[in-house]
C-alpha positions as CSV (number, residue, x, y, z in Angstrom):
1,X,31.3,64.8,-6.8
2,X,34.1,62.8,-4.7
3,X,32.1,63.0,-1.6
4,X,29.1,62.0,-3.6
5,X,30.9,59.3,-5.0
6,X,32.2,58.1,-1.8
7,X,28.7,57.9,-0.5
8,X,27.8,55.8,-3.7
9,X,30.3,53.9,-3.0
10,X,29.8,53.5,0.4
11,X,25.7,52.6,-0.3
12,X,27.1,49.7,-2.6
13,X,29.1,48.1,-0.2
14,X,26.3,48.2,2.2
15,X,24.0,47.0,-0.2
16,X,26.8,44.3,-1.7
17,X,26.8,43.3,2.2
18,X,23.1,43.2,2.7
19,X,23.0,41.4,-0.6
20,X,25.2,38.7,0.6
21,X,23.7,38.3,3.6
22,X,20.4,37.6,2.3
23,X,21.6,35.4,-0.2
24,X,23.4,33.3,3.0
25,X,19.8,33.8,4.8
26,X,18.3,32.2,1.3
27,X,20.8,29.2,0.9
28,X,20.2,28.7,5.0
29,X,16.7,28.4,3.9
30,X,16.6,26.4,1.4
31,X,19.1,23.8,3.4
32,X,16.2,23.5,6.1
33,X,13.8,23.3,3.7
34,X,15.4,20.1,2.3
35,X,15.9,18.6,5.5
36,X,12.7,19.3,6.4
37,X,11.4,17.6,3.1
38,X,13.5,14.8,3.8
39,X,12.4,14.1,7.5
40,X,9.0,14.5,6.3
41,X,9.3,11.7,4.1
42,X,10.8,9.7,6.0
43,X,8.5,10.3,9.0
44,X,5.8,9.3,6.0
45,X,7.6,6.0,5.1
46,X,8.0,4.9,8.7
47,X,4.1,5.6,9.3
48,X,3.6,3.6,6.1
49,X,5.8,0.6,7.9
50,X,4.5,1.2,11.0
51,X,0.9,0.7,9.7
52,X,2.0,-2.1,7.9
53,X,3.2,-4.4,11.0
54,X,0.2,-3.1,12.9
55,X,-1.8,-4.5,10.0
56,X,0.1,-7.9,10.2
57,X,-0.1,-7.4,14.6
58,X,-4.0,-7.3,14.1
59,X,-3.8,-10.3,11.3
60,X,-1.9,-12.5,13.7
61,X,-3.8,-11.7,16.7
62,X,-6.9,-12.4,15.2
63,X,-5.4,-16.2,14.2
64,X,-4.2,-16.6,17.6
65,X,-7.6,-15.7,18.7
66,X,-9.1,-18.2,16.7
67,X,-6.7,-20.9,17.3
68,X,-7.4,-20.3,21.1
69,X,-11.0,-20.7,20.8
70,X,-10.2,-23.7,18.3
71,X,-8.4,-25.2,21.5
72,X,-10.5,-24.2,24.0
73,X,-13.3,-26.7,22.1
74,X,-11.0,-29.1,22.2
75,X,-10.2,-29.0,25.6
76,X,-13.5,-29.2,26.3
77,X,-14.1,-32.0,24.8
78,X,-11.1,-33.8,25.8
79,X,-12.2,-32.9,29.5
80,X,-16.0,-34.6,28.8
81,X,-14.1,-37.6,27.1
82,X,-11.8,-37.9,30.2
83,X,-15.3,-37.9,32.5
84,X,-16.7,-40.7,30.7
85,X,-13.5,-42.6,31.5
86,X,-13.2,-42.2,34.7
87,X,-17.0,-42.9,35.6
88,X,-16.6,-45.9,32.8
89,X,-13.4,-46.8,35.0
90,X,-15.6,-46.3,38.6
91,X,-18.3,-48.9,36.6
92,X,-15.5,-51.0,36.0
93,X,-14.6,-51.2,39.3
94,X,-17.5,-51.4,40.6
95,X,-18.3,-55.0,38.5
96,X,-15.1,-56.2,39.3
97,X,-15.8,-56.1,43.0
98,X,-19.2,-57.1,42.9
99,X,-17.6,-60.1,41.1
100,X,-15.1,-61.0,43.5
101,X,-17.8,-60.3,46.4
102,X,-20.1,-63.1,44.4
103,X,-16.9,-65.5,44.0
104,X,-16.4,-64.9,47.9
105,X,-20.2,-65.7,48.8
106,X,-19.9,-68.6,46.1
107,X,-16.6,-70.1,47.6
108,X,-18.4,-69.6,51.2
109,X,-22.0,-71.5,50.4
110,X,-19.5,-74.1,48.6
């Protein structure tokens, strides 16, 4: 009976040990599991940002886009404005000389 009894004995410690070391094995776990939780929604919350500001990045390129075309026109334009007034300057020129020639040729028949 004592030997049996020491067996027993012995059995529950191992168990009591085996027991324990699960239990350790189970609260590791379950650690790791919430940190894993926890990165996962953070990882989810910085997607949701990060898709946010890309959002905006596309918004705001879009505008610039528009804004550039919006001064390319104007450009243009400006450029086709600043044509005429140099040929409007080259005919203004132009008369002024033939003016002065015609004073010359006036002031030489005279």
């Amino acid at each position: 009976l004592e030997s049996r009894a020491s067996r027993l004995k012995e059995n529950m410690e191992k168990l009591t040990e085996e027991r324990d070391q699960r239990t350790a094995a189970e609260n590791r776990e379950k650690e790791q599991n919430k940190r894993l939780q926890r990165q996962l929604r953070d990882t989810k919350e910085e997607m949701g940002e990060l898709a946010r500001k890309e959002a905006e990045a596309s918004r705001k390129k879009h505008e610039l886009e528009m804004d550039l075309e919006s001064l390319e026109a104007a450009n243009q334009s400006l450029q086709a404005d600043l044509k005429l007034a140099f040929k409007r300057i080259g005919d203004l020129q132009a008369a002024i000389e033939d003016e002065m020639e015609s004073d010359e040729n006036e002031d030489l028949i005279t």
